[in-house]
C-alpha positions in Angstrom: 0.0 0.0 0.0 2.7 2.6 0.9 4.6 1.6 -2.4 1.2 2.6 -4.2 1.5 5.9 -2.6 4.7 6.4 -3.4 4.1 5.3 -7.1 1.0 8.0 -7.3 3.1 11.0 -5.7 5.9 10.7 -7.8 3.1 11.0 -11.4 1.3 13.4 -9.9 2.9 17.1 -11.0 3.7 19.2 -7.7 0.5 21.3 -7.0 -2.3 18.6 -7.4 -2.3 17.6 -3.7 -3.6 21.1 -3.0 -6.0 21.1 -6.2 -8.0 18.5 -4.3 -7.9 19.2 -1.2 -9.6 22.8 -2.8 -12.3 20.8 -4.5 -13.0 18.6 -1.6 -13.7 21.7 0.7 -15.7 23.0 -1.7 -17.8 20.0 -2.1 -18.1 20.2 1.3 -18.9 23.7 1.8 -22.0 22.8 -0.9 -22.8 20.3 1.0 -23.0 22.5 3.8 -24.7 25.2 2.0 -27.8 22.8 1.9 -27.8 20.9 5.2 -27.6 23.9 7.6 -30.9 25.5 6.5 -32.3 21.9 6.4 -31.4 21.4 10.5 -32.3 24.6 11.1 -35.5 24.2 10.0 -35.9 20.7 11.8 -35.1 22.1 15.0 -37.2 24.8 15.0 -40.1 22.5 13.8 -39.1 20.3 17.1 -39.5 23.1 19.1 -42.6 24.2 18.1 -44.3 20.7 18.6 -42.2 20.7 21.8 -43.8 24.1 23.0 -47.2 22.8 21.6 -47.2 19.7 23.9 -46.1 21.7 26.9 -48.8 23.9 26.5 -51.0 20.8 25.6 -50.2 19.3 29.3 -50.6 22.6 31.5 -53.9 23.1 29.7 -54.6 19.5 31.2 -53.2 19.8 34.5 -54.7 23.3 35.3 -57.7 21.5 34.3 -57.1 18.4 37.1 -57.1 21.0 39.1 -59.9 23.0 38.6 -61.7 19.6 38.7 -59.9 19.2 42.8 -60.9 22.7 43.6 -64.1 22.7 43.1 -65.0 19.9 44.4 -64.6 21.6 48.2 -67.9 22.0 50.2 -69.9 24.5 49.7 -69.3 26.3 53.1 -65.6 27.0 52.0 -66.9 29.0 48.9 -64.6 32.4 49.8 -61.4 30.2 50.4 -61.9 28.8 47.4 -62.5 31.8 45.4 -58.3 32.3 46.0 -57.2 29.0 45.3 -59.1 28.6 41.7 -56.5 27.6 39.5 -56.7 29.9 36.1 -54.8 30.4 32.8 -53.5 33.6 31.2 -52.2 34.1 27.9 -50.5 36.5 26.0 -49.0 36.5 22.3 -45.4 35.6 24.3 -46.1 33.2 26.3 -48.9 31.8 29.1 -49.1 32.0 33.0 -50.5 29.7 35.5 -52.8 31.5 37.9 -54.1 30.7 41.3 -57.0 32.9 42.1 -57.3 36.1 40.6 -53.6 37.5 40.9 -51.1 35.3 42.2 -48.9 33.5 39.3 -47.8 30.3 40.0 -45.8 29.6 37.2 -45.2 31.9 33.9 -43.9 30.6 30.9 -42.4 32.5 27.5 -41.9 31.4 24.3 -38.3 31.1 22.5 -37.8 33.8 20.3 -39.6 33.7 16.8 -42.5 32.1 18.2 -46.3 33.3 18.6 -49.8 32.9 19.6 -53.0 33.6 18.2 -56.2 33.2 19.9 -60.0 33.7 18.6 -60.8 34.4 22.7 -59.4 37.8 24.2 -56.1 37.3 25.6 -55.9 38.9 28.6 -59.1 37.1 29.4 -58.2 34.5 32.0 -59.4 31.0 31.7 -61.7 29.1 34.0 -62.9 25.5 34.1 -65.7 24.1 35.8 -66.6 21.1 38.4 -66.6 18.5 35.0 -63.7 20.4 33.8 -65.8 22.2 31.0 -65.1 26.2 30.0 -67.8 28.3 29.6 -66.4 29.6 26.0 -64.4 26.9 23.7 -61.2 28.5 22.2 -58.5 27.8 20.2 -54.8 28.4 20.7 -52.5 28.5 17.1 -48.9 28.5 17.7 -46.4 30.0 15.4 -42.5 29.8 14.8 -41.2 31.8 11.9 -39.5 29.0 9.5 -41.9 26.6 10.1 -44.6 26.2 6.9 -46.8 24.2 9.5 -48.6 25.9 12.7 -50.0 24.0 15.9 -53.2 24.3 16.6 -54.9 23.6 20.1 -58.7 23.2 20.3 -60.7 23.7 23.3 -64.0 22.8 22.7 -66.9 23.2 25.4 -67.1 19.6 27.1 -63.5 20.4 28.0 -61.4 18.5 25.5 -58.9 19.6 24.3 -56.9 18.3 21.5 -53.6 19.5 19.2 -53.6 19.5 15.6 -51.0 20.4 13.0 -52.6 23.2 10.3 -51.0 24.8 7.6 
């Protein structure tokens, strides 16, 4: 093998060695030039679907909640008035609320990414004994690169389910 080496080196004229190693780095460099976008794209469409699910399960859990809280006996109505568990949402990002001002947990979007609502925003959201809201929504997440949104869909029973639109 090293004699083959030797026997190619010594036909090759002086300057090919660095001839290739040119057109292999620009092979590469295409190569490049059409794989970055292409993971870049992928991640942010994993990030959305991640966001999308997270939002998927505090809508859930808030709604376990809701379901715990009022459940309590009627004589403990105006203790239970502050420990109502409630959503907030904004085009940024969403907020946990128990009762009518205390946040429990906030959470932001990464940058690039947005949500639309067809309810008012900055109208929190309440769920009943059943776990049913008294006006079904939907919730349509955005990243920007992404040619598919998320969409979340409330509906009035209290399901709630996430779809892919776009």
């Amino acid at each position: 093998m090293a004699g083959l080496s030797k026997l190619l080196l010594k036909r090759c004229s002086p300057g090919f060695l660095l001839i290739e190693g040119v057109i292999a780095a620009a092979v590469i460099a295409a190569f490049a030039l059409l794989a970055v976008p292409q993971a870049v794209r992928m991640y942010r469409e994993a990030v959305l679907e991640y966001e999308a699910v997270q939002l998927l399960h505090t809508i859930r859990y808030v709604q376990a909640l809701s379901h715990s809280t009022a459940s309590w006996p009627d004589g403990m109505m105006p203790q239970r008035e502050e420990y109502v568990p409630s959503l907030r949402f904004s085009r940024t990002g969403y907020s946990v609320m128990r009762g009518r001002r205390q946040v429990v947990r906030s959470h932001s979007f990464p940058r690039g990414m947005t949500m639309i609502s067809t309810m008012t925003m900055s109208r929190p959201v309440y769920f009943g004994k059943e776990g049913t809201v008294d006006l079904p929504f939907s919730l349509r997440l955005r990243m920007e690169g992404c040619t598919r949104d998320r969409q979340i869909v409330m509906s009035l029973s209290g399901r709630c389910r996430l779809d892919r639109v776009g």
